[in-house]
Each structure stands twice: as C-alpha cells, then as structure tokens.
N, C-alpha and C positions, 0 to 999 in steps of 0.2 A: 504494500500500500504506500508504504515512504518514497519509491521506486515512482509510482504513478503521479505524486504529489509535486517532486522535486524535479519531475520529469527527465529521470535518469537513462541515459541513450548508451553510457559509461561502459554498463553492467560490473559497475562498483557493487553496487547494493544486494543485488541478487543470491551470488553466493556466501556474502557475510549474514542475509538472514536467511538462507535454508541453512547454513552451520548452528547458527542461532537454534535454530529448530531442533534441528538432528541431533544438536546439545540435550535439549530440555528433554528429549523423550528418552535419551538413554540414562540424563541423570533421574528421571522420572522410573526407569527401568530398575536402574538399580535399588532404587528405593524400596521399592516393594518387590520386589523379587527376590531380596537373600536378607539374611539376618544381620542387623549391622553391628558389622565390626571395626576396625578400628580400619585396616585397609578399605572397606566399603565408603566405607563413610572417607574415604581422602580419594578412591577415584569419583564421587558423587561432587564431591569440592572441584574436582581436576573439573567435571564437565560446568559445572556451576561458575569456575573462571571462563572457560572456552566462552559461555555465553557474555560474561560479561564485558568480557574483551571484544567478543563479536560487536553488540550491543553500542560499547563507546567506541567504536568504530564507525557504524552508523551514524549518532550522534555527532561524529566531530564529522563525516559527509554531508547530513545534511545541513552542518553549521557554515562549511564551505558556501555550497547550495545557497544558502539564504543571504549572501554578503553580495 
C-alpha cells in the first residue's frame, strides 16, 4: 500500500515488505509451534529484528519520498 501511495516505480518497497511479512509469520511460527526456550525465544527476536529493520527501512523511503 506504501508502494501505491508514494508511487514507487523503484521496486524499493516491494521486497523490504514481503521480508516484513515473511518475518512476522515465521516469528508468529515459532511462537506457537515449540515450547519456548531460551534458543526459541532468541531466533523469535532474530525475526522480530528482520522486521524491524525491514520496517525502518520503509520508513526512512518513504521519508525520502515525501521531501
């Protein structure tokens, strides 16, 4: 949707949010899929950064975008 707004032609945006995505459902995955342990719970963080790195990625694009 950021993609259509900022009217991105780049294809900047695109794969930093399907990573975004593909983040959330594996840290969603793990979550409820195994009993958390201490390793669990630190690759659930690893993806929990992926997105947030993705995320302010986006963020400082569309902050370009808007100047």
């Amino acid at each position: 949707m950021l993609a259509m707004v900022v009217n991105d032609d780049t294809g900047y945006l695109t794969p930093r949010g399907a990573c975004a995505s593909i983040a959330s459902v594996c840290q969603s995955l793990v979550h409820v899929s195994h009993e958390q342990t201490n390793r669990f719970v630190a690759v659930r963080f690893t993806f929990f950064c992926i997105q947030l790195l993705c995320f302010l990625a986006l963020i400082g694009i569309a902050a370009c975008y808007s100047l």
